[in-house]
Each structure stands twice: as C-alpha cells, then as structure tokens.
N, C-alpha and C positions, 0 to 999 in steps of 0.2 A: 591424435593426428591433426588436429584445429578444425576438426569437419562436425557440425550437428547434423544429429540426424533426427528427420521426422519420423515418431512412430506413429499418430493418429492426428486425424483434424475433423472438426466437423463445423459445416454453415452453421455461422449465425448474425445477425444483424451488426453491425460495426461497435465492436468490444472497447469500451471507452475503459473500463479497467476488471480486473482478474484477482482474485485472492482464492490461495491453497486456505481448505478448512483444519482446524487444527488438527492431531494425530489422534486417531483413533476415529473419526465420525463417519470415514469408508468405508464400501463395502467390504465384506472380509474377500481375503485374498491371501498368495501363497506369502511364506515369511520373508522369502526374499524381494519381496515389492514393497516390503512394509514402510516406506515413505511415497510410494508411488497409487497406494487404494485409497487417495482421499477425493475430495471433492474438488472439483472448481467453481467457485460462486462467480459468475458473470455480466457485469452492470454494461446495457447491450442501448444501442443507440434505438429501438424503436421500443425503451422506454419496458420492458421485461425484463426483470430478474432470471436469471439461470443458473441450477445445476450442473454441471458435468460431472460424467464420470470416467476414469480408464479404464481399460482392463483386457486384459492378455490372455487367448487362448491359452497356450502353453509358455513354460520356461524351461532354458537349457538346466542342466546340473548344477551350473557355476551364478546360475542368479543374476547374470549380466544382462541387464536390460536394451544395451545396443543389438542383443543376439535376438530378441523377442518379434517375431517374424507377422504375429496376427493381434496385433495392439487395434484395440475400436474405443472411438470417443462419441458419447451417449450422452443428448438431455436427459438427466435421472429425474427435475423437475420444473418449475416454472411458476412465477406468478408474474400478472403485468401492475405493474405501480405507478407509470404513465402513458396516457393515453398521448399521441402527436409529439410528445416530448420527450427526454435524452438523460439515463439515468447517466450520473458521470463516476461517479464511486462508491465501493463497497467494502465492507468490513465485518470480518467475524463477531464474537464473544460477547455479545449484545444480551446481558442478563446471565447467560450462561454461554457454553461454548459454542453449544448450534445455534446460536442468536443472531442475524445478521441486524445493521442498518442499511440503510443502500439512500442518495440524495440524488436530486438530481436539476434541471433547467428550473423547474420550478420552486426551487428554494426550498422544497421540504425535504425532512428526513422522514423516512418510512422505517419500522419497528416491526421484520418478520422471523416468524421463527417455523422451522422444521417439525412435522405433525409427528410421530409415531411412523405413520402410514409411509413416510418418507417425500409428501408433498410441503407446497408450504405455503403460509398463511399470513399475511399481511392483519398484525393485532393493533398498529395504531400508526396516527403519521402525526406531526407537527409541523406548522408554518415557519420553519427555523429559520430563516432569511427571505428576505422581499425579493431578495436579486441572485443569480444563479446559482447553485449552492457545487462546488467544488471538490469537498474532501469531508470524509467523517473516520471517525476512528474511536477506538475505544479499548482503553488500557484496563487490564489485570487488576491496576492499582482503585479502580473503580469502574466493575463489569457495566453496575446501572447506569454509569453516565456516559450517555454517546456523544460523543464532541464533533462539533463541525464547522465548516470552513465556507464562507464565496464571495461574491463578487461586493459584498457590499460593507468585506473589510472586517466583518464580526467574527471572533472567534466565541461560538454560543456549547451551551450546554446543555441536554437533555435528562433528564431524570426519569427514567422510562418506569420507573415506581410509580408516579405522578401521573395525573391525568395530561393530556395534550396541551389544554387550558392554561396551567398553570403558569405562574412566571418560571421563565429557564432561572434553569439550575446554576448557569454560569455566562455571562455577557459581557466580553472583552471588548470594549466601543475603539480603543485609543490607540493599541498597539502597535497594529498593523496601518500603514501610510497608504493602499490598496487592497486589493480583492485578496482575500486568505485561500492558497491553492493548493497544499499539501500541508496532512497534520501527522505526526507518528510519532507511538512511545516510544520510550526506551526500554527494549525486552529485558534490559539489565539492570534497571531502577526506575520502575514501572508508574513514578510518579512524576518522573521528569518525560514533558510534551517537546518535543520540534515542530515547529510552522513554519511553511515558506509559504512567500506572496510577491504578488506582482511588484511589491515595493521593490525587489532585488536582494531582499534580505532573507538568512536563516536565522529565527531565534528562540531560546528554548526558556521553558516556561515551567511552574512547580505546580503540581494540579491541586497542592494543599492551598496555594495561594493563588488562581489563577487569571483575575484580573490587575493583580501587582503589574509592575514594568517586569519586564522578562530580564532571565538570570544573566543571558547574554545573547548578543545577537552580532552578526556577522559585518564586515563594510559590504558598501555596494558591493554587488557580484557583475552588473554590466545587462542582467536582463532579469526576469524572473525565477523566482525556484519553483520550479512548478512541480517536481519529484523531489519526495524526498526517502531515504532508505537507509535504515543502521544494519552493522552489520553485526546477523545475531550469533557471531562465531567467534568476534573477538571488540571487548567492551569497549567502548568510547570513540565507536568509528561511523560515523556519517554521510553515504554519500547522498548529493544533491543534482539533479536532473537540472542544470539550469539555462536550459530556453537557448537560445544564441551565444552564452557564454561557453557551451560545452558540460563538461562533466566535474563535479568537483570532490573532492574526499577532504570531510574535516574531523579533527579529532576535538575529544570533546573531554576536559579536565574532573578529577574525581569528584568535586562538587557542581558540575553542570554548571560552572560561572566563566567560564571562556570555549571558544570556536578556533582552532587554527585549524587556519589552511594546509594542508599536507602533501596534498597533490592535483593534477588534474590528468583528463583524460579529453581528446579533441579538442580543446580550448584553440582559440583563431580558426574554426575549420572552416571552411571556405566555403561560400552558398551551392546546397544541393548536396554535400558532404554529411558524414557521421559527424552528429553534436554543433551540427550549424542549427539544428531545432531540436535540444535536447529534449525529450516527456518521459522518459523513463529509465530505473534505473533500479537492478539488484543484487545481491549478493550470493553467492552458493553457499547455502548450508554445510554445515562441517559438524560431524559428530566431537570430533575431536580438534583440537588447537591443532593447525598446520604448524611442523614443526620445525618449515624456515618461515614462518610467519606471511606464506604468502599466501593473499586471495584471491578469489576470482569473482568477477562483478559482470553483469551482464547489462548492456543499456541499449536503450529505442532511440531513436532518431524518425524524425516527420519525413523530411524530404524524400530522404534515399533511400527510404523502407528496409531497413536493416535492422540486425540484431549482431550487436557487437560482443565477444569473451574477450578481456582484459584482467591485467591481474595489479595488485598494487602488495608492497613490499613493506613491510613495518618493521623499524629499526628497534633494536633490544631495550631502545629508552622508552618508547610508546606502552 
C-alpha cells in the first residue's frame, strides 16, 4: 500500500550511521524473523558505540511481520570510544564477523569486538587521519584490513594483525581531490573498493593494488558523494547519496573499469525537498532475482526529514 510502518524505536543520541550485523550473530528467534534477530551496531553522536536488538512477543501463523503487534527495540550493549566527540561510522567483519571498526571526529579508527558475555570491548584504536575521519569499511576480500576514509583526502589502511604503531597497511595520498566520505565493497567481487568524496566524484579501486590510480571514476556529479551503496541483489549496481545533486544509480562493467550513469532519483529538487541534501541511500535485499528486474532503494534526505521507497528498472542488457 506505499505506507511503512513502525514497529519499534528506542532513544538514543543523534545516529550519525547504522549497520545490520551479519546473519547469524542474533539473538535466536522464531524462523520466520530469520532476517529480522540481528543486531544493529550504532555509531551515535555523544561519541558511544551501540548495540540494538529487536524482538517480538509473538508472531501470527503466516510470519508477516507488518502483523507483529508487540515489536521492542533494546540496547543489547555499549561501549563509549569518545568522549565530547561524534562517532560518524561503522562497519561489521573487522577480523572476523562480529568485529566492528567504528571512526569518528577525531580521526581515529577504533578495533572492537563482541566478548562471549555479549558486551563489547574496545582492543585497539589508531591515529588514522589528523582530520575528521568519515567512513571505514572492510571487505571479505581482506577481513584484517580496515579501510578508512576523511577529511584530509587519505584513503588509509589498517592491519589490525599489527600493532597500532606500525606504518599503515595502505596510504592513498593522491587520489582523491578532497575529504574521502564513503568507502564500500563490492559484495560481488570483494576486491573491488568504491569512494566517494567531497571532490564530486565516485571511483573504484582494486585492493590488490590500492594506491594505483583508480580503475575508474565518475565526471563531476555537481556536489559530493557522500553515500555510497551497491546493490547486493543484482551485480554491478551502485547507488550514490549525492549531497545537492540528488540520488544517483550507476552501473559498474564486468572488469570494474567504467561508471555509467543509469538513472537518477530527485536530481534538481528544490531547497528543503527530497534529495536537495542527499546522506543516504539503500537497497532491499532480495533472496532471489526480482524477476522483472525491479528494485527497490530506500534514501534519507537532511532537510525534509524523510525516508523515501523508490524503485529503479534494469533493462535485459544490464
């Protein structure tokens, strides 16, 4: 019917960004929730790492979760990583699957991980940027290196094998023309990286070779890509959160060596409108290929405090 509906919310300090933990690391739960008992790791503006959890009294017969009447959303844990200051993002798979990184104003990346007991523990942090550190992420294709992004234009590498001390694993000086704002694999060839930065540009990167010139990168976009999101239900699709430009969708060729443009979503929208300050941007998971190949993508906007479903169409040559 085009209507969401909320099943649970709970206070917490201003949620600079949110990531579902992988499948399986939820509490258990009945089998028809089984993508709904995970976590939510939450990088929170007074500088605390957070747990969430869901979880539903009961469920009808038919497993439909719009029907689920007693949905509660629960801090499961917590640790704080800064004091006065503003974590900005987080990211699972940090060594193993319950591994997070989490960065934030002060330029570090922090390295915690999930005890047994179900709390969590901050085992090391690194001065990874001078200047406000952005985005981290950390690909399949190498669990131990947590990659990160900020203001000071480095796209750096961590080797959390390594002591803190050591020289990074990986130091992108050149790349990027501004601040590095979003980094993200590709859950489908998990050695190929996406960056967006304040330059206005998306461009994608091989993590065998990661201070090369990148494989390809996008023209000006008109503002910065400050979101960036593939979608993990049908390969070679990209969309980009970009700031004042709106919303963009690019596909991405079977060698990671070209960007086109495909579509967009709010482009020109008018101040105080959806996608006149694009930040975010995702996709719906799909067990299976939609089989008119349509998606459905979900995006934030600043201004108008909204949350937009839209769908984009992919023609039989894509």
């Amino acid at each position: 019917d085009g209507q969401l509906q909320v099943l649970a919310e709970a206070p917490v300090a201003g949620a600079y960004d949110v990531a579902w933990s992988p499948d399986g690391l939820g509490p258990p739960a009945a089998a028809d929730l089984a993508r709904l008992d995970r976590y939510l790791a939450v990088a929170a503006a007074d500088g605390v790492l957070r747990l969430m959890e869901f979880e539903s009294g009961h469920s009808n017969d038919r497993g439909d979760c719009r029907d689920h009447s007693t949905w509660r959303c629960k801090e499961a844990a917590s640790v704080q990583l800064l004091e006065n200051s503003i974590l900005t993002h987080v990211a699972w798979g940090a060594g193993e699957a319950s591994g997070l990184a989490a960065v934030g104003q002060d330029g570090a990346c922090h390295y915690v991980k999930c005890r047994p007991d179900g709390s969590l523990v901050c085992v090391a942090q690194r001065q990874a940027h001078d200047l406000e550190a952005w985005s981290v992420e950390v690909s399949s294709f190498a669990p131990y290196l947590v990659l990160t992004g900020a203001d000071d234009a480095k796209l750096a590498g961590w080797d959390i094998r390594e002591s803190p001390d050591s020289p990074p694993a990986i130091m992108n000086r050149k790349s990027h023309g501004a601040g590095v704002t979003a980094l993200s694999a590709d859950p489908f060839n998990s050695h190929i990286l996406a960056t967006g930065s304040y330059d206005e540009r998306v461009r994608l990167f091989d993590l065998r070779f990661p201070v090369q010139r990148p494989l390809a990168e996008t023209e000006c976009l008109g503002d910065g890509s400050y979101h960036l999101s593939w979608n993990t239900s049908q390969k070679g699709v990209l969309g980009v959160a970009a700031m004042r430009s709106g919303l963009a969708v690019f596909l991405v060729g079977d060698d990671a060596d070209a960007l086109t443009e495909y579509g967009q979503y709010a482009a020109g929208a008018a101040d105080g409108e959806h996608g006149s300050l694009a930040y975010g941007l995702s996709w719906q998971f799909q067990n299976t290929p939609s089989k008119d190949r349509v998606h459905i993508a979900a995006s934030a906007s600043f201004y108008d405090r909204s949350l937009h479903l839209w769908t984009m169409a992919y023609a039989d040559s894509t």
